[in-house]
C-alpha positions as CSV (number, residue, x, y, z in Angstrom):
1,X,31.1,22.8,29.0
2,X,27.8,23.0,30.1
3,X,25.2,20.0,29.8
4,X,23.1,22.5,27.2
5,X,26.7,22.8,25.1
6,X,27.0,19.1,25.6
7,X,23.6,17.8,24.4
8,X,21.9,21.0,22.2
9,X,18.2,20.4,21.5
10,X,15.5,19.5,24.5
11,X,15.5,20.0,27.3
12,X,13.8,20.7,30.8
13,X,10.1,20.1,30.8
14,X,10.1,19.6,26.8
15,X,12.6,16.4,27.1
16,X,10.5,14.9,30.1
17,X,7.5,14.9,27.8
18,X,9.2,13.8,25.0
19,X,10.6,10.9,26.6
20,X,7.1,10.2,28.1
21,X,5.4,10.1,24.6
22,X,8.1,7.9,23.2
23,X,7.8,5.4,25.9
24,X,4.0,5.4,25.1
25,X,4.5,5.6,21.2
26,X,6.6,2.3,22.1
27,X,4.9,0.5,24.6
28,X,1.4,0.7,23.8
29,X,1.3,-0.7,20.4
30,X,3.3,-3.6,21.7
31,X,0.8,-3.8,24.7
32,X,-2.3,-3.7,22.3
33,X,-0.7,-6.4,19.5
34,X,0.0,-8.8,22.6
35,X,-3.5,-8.4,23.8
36,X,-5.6,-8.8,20.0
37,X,-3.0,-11.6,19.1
38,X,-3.6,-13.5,22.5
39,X,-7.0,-13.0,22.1
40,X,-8.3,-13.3,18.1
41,X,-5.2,-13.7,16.2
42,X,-4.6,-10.4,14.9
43,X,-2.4,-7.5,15.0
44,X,-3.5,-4.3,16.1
45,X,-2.6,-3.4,12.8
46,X,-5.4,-6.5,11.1
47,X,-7.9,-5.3,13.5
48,X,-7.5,-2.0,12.3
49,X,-8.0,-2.7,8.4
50,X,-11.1,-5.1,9.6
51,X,-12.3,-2.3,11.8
52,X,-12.4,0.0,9.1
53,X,-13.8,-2.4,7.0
54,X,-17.1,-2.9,9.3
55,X,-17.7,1.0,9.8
56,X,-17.1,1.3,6.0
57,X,-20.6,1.2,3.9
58,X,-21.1,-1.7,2.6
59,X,-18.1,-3.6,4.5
60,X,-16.2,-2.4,1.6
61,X,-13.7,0.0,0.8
62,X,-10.7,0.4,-2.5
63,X,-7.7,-0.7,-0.9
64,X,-6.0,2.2,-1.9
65,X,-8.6,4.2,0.3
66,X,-7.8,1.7,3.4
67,X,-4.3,2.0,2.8
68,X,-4.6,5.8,3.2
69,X,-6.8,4.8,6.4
70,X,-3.8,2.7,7.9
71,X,-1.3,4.9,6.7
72,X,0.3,2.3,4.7
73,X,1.6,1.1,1.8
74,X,-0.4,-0.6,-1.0
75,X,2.3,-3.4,-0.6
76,X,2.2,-3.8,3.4
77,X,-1.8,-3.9,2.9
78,X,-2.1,-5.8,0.4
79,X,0.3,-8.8,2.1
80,X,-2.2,-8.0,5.5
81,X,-5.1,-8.6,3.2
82,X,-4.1,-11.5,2.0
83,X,-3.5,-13.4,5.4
84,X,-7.3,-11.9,6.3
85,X,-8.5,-13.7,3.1
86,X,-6.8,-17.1,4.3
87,X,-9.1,-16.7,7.2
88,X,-12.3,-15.8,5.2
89,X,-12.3,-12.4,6.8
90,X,-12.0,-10.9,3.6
91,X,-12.1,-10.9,-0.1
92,X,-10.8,-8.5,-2.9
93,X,-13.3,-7.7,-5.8
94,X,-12.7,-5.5,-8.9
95,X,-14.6,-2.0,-8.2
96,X,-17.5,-2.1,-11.0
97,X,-17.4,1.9,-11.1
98,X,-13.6,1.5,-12.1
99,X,-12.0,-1.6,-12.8
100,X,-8.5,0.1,-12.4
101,X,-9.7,-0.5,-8.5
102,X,-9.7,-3.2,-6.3
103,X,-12.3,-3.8,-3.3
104,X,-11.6,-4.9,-0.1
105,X,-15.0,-6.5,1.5
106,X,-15.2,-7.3,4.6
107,X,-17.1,-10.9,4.8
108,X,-20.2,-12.0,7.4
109,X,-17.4,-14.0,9.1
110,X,-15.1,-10.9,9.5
111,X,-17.9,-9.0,10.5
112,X,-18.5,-11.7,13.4
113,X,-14.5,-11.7,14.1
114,X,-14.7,-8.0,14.4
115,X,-17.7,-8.1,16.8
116,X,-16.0,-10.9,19.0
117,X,-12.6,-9.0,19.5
118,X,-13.5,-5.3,19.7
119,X,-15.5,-5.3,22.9
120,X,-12.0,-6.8,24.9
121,X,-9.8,-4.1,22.6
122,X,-11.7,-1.2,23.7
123,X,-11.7,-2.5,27.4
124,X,-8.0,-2.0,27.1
125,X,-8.3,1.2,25.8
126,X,-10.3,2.3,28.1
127,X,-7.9,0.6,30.9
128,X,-4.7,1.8,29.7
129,X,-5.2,5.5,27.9
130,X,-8.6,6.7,29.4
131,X,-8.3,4.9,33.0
132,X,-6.4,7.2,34.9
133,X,-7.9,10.8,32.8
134,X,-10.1,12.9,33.9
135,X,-12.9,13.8,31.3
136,X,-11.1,17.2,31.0
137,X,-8.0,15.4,29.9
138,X,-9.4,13.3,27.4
139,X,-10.5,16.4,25.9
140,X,-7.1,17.9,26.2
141,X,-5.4,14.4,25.2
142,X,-7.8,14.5,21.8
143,X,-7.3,18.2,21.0
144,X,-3.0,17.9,22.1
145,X,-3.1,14.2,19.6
146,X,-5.3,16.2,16.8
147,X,-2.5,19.1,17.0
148,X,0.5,16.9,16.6
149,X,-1.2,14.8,14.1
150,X,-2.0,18.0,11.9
151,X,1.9,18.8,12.6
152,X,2.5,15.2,10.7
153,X,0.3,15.3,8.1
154,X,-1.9,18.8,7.9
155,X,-3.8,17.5,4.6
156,X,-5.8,14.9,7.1
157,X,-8.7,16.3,9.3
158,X,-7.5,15.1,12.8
159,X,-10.4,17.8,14.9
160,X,-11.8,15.9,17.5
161,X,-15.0,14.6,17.1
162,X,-18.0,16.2,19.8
């Protein structure tokens, strides 16, 4: 029996790069927790919902919006939201448009938090996705990511930005 007939799916070139993107799938979330937890505290997934929170206008989004953001569930937000209130990061309002919605704001002392820990999370970045890439292949690396992502989810707009 042939290795083909043994194991029927990828193979070749198309199981190499699969088993390179699942090694990064696995190793670079786990690589950027360690770092944001060492050095403010927070998961990558925290500094996420706080990031999205100081782009937002206002500092404030529904959480049903950030949960879309995070691709999350209400429930999983809500219990992230809740340890980011303990530290005065954040507080939940009623939406005064529609009190059937409730805000997440991010507070001055979030914003501040955010500001401290961003600058060494992008270094990272920067060190561990961009440092060895050409500028041609972070343009491929963006368009290939934006493909697969529309694969995943095509109702989300995942074009690259110019």
């Amino acid at each position: 029996m042939t290795e083909s007939a043994q194991h029927p799916g990828l193979s070749g070139e198309r199981l190499a790069a699969w088993a390179s993107v699942a090694t990064l799938v696995e190793r670079l979330p786990a690589a950027l927790d360690a770092q944001l937890q060492r050095d403010s505290g927070l998961s990558h997934y925290e500094h996420g919902l706080l990031f999205a929170l100081d782009t937002a206008p206002d500092r404030t989004l529904r959480m049903s919006t950030l949960a879309g953001y995070a691709s999350s569930t209400l429930s999983r937000l809500s219990r992230a939201i809740s340890r980011l209130e303990k530290q005065g990061w954040v507080r939940r309002e009623v939406d005064p448009t529609d009190g059937r919605f409730t805000l997440a704001v991010l507070t001055d002392d979030g914003h501040a938090h955010v500001a401290r820990s961003t600058p060494a999370h992008h270094a990272l970045v920067e060190e561990l996705v961009f440092g060895s890439l050409t500028e041609a292949q972070v343009r491929q690396l963006a368009e290939i990511s934006a493909k697969i992502a529309t694969a995943i989810d095509p109702t989300v707009s995942w074009a690259p930005s110019e």
